[in-house]
C-alpha positions as CSV (number, residue, x, y, z in Angstrom):
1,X,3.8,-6.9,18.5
2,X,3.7,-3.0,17.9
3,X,1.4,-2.2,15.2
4,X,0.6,1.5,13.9
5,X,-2.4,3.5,15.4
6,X,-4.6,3.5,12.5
7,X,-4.6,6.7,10.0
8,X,-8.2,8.6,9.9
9,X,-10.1,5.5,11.8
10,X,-13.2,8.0,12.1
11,X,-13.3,9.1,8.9
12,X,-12.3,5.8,7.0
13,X,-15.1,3.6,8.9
14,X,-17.5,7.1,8.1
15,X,-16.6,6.8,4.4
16,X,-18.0,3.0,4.6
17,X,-21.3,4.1,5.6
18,X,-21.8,0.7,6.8
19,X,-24.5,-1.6,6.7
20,X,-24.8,-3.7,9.1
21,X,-25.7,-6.9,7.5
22,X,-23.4,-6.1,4.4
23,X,-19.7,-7.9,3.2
24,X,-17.2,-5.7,3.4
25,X,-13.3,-6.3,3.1
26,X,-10.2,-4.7,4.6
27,X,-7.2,-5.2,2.0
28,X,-4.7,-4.0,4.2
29,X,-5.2,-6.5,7.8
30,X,-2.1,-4.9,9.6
31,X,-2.6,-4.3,13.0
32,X,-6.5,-4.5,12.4
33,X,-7.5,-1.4,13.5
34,X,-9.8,-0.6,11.0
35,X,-11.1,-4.1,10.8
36,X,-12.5,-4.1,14.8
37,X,-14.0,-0.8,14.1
38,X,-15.7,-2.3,11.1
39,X,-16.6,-5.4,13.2
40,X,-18.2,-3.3,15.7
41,X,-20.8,-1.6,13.2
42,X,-21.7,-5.3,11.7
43,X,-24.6,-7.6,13.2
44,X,-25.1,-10.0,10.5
45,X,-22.2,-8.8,8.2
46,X,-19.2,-10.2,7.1
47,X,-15.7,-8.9,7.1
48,X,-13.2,-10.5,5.4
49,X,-9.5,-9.2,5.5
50,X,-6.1,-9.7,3.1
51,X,-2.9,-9.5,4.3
52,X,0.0,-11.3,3.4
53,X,2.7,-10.8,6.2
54,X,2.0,-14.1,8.4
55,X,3.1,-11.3,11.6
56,X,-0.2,-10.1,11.6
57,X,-1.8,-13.2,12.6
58,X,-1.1,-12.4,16.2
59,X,-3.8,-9.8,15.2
60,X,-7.1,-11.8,14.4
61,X,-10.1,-10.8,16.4
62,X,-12.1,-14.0,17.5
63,X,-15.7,-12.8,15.8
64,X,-17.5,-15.0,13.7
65,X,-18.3,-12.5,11.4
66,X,-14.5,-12.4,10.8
67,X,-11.8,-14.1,7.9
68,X,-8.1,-13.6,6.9
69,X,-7.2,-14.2,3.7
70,X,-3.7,-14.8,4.1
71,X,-2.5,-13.6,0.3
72,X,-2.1,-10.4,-2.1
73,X,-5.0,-8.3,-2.5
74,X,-4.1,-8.1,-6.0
75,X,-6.0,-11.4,-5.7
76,X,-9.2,-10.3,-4.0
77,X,-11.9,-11.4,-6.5
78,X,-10.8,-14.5,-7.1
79,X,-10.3,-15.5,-3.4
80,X,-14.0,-13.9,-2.5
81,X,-15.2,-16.0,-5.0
82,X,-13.3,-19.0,-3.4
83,X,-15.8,-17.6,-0.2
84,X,-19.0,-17.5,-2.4
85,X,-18.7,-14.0,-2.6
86,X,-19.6,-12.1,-5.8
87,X,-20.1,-8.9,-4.6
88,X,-19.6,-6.8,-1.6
89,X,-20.4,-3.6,0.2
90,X,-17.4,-1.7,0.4
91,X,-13.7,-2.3,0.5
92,X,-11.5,-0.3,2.5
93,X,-7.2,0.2,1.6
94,X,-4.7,1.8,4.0
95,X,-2.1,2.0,1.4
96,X,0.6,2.2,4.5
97,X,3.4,0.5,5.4
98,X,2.9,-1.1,9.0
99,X,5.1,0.3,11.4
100,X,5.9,-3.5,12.7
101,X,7.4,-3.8,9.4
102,X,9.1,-0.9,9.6
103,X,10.3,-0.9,13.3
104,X,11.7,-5.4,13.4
105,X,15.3,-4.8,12.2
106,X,15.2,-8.4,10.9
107,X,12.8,-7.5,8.0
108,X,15.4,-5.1,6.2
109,X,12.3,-2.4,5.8
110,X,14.1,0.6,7.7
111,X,17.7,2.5,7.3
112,X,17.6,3.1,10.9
113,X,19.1,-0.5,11.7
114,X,21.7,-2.4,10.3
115,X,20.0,-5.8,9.0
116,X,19.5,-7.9,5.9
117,X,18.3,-6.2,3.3
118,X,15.3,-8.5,2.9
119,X,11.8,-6.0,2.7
120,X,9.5,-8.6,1.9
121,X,6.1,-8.5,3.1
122,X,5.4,-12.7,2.5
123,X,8.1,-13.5,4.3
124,X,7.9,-16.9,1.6
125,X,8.1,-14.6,-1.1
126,X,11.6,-15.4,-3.6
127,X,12.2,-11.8,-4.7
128,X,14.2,-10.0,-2.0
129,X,16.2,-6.4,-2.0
130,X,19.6,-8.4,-1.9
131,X,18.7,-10.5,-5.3
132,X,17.5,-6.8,-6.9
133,X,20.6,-4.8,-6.1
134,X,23.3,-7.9,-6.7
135,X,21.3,-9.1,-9.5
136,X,19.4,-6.4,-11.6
137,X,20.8,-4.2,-14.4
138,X,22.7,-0.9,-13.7
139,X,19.6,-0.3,-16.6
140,X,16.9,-1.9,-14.5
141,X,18.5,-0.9,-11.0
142,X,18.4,3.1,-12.4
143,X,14.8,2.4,-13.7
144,X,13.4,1.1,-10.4
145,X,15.1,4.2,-8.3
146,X,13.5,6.3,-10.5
147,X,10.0,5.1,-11.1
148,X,9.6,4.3,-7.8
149,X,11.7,6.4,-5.5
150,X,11.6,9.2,-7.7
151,X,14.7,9.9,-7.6
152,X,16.5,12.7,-10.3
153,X,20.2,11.0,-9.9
154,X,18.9,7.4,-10.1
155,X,21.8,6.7,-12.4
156,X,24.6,8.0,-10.4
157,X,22.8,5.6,-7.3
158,X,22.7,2.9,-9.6
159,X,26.8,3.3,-10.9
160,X,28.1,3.6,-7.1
161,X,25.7,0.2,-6.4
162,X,27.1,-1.8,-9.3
163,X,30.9,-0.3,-8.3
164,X,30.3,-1.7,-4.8
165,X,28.7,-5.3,-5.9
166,X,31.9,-5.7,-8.5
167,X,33.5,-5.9,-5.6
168,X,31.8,-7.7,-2.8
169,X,27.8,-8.7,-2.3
170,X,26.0,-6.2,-1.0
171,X,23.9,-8.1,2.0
172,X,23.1,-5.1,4.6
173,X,21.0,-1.6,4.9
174,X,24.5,-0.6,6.4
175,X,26.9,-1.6,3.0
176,X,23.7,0.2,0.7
177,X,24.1,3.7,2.9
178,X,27.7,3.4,2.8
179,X,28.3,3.0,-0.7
180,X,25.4,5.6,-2.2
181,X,26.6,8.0,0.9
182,X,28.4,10.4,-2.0
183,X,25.1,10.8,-3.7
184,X,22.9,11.7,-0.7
185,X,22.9,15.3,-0.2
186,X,23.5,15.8,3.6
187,X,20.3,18.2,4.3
188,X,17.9,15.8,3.2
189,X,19.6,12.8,4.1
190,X,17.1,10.7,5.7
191,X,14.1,12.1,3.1
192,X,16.4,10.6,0.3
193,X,17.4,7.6,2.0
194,X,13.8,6.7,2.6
195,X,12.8,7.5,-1.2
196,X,15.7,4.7,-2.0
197,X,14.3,2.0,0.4
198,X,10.5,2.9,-0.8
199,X,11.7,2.0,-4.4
200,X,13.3,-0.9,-3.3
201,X,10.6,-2.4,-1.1
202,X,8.2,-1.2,-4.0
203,X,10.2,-3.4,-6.5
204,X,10.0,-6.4,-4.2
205,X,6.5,-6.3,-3.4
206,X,5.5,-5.5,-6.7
207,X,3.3,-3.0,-5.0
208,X,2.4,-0.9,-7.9
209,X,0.8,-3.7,-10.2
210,X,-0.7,-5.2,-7.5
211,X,-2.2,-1.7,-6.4
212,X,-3.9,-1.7,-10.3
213,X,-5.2,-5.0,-10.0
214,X,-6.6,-4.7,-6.6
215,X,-8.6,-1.0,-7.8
216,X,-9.6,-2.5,-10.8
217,X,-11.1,-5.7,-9.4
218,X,-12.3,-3.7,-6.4
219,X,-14.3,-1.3,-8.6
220,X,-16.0,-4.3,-11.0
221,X,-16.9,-6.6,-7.4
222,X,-18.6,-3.6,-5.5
223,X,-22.1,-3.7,-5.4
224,X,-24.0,-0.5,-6.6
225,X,-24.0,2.3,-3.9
226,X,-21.5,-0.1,-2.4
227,X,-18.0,2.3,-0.9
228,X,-14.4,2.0,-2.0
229,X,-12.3,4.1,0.9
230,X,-8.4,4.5,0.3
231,X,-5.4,5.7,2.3
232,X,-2.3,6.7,0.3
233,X,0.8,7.9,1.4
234,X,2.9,8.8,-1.7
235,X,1.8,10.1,-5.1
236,X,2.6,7.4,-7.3
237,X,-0.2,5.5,-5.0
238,X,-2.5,8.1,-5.1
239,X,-2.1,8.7,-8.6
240,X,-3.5,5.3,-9.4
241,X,-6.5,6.0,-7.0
242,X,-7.4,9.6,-8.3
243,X,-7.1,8.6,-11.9
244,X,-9.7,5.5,-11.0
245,X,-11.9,7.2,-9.0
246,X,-12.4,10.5,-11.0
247,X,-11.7,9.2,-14.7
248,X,-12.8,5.5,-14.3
249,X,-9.1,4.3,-15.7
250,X,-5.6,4.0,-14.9
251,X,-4.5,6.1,-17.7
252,X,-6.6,9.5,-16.0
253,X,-7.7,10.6,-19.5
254,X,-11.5,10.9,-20.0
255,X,-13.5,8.4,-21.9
256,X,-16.8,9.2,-23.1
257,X,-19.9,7.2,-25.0
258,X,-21.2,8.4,-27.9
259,X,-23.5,10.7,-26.1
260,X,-20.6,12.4,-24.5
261,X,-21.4,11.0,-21.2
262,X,-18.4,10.2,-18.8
263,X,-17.2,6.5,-18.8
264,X,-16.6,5.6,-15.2
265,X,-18.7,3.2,-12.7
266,X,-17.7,5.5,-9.4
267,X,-18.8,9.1,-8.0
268,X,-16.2,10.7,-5.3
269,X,-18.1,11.4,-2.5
270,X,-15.1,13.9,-0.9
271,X,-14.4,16.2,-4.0
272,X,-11.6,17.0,-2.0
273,X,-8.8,14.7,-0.2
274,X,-9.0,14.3,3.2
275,X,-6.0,14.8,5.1
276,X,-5.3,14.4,9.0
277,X,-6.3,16.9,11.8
278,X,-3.4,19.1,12.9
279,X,-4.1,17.2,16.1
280,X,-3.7,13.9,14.7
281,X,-0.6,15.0,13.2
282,X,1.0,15.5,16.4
283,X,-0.3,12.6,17.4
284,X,0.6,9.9,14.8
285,X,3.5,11.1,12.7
286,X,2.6,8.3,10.3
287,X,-0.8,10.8,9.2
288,X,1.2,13.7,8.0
289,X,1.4,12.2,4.4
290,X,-1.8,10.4,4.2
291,X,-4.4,11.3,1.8
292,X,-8.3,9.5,2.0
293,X,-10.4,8.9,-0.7
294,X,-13.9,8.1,-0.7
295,X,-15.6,7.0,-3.9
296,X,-19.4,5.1,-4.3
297,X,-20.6,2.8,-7.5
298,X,-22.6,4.2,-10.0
């Protein structure tokens, strides 16, 4: 299966400054290219990996210092603890969605091919596009759009979906184009239509909660000095990783004790975001939006 070349490998695995007999965990599996680069640094270390597309299984290196974790990594402290594991090392997020995903027609993820509109990434999952755009609320349907797409004529997307489901279901990537095609505007057609399936896959993934959960549980299992490394793509991801990293909360307004001191348990160690080489760039278009993070605990 064709996986993505990985985003920043270099820099990522540098971010880690790994230890070689530490636990670490990759919340993002994928194509596990940032996993066998981890591997290769470890002696007697373990890495353990989330992921809960059952595709990437094809994927799993055969180490012993190796695990999947085949669920959400909204749920990685309570399935380390299942492992025995308390605390770890460092914990490493490519925020990015695979291009496997993106490039199986079957799996609804892409407006280039006419297919289901499905975007689930647990296949098992219930939740699928077709269920939100037959089922939601022109309300809800408007809200998601805009939240999550950010998308200024949410509304007017939302009226033309709700005009074309009075009529018939709407089952296909091709039927959703067609009937929001008076509301793209022409010159940034294929920007707009991406921002419409990103709100949509965001919606049935419940990728933004689950993004919350995973940095807050991250931050409280690392051990001190341990790394948290990230790799967003869009700013409502990044958002939630700059507000954690350099306020210490979700909300990105400072909290201080009574001594006026900062409330937060990580230190950035790149002031700055890291973004891909103009090489790289040319290379892998997938890098052209990423942006890494690199933060240590207190």
């Amino acid at each position: 299966m064709t996986y993505h070349k990985s985003v920043l490998l270099n820099e990522c695995i540098d971010g880690l400054n790994i230890n070689p007999s530490g636990i670490y965990v990759d919340v993002t599996f994928g194509g596990g290219g940032h996993s066998l680069e981890i591997l290769k640094k470890l002696t007697t270390g373990k890495l353990f990996a989330f992921d809960r597309d059952s595709d990437v299984e094809v994927n799993i290196p055969k180490d012993k210092n190796f695990k999947l974790l085949k669920t959400n990594y909204k749920n990685i402290k309570r399935f380390l603890r299942l492992e025995g594991v308390k605390k770890v090392d460092g914990i490493l997020a490519d925020l990015g969605v695979s291009s496997h995903q993106f490039d199986v027609a079957e799996r609804g993820f892409s407006f280039r091919f006419d297919a289901e509109l499905d975007m689930r990434m647990n296949k098992n999952a219930d939740l699928d596009a077709k269920q939100i755009l037959n089922n939601y609320s022109k309300e809800d349907l408007a809200n998601v759009l805009f939240n999550y797409g950010e998308l200024r004529n949410s509304r007017r997307i939302s009226d033309k979906i709700i005009e074309l489901r009075n009529e018939m279901e709407i089952k296909t990537t091709t039927q959703l184009i067609s009937c929001i095609s008076d509301a793209v505007p022409e010159k940034n057609r294929n920007q707009f239509l991406s921002q419409v399936f990103q709100a949509l896959r965001i919606e049935v993934n419940d990728e933004i909660d689950s993004l919350k959960q995973m940095m807050l549980d991250g931050v409280e299992i690392l051990k001190s000095e341990g790394r948290f490394v990230v790799l967003s793509y869009h700013s409502l991801e990044d958002r939630i990783v700059k507000n954690i990293f350099k306020k210490g909360n979700l909300s990105g307004e400072i909290e201080k004790d009574f001594y006026g001191n900062v409330l937060k348990d990580l230190k950035e160690i790149n002031r700055k975001v890291v973004v891909a080489s103009d090489e790289e760039k040319k290379g892998n278009s997938r890098s052209r939006s990423a942006k890494l993070r690199v933060a240590e605990k207190i």
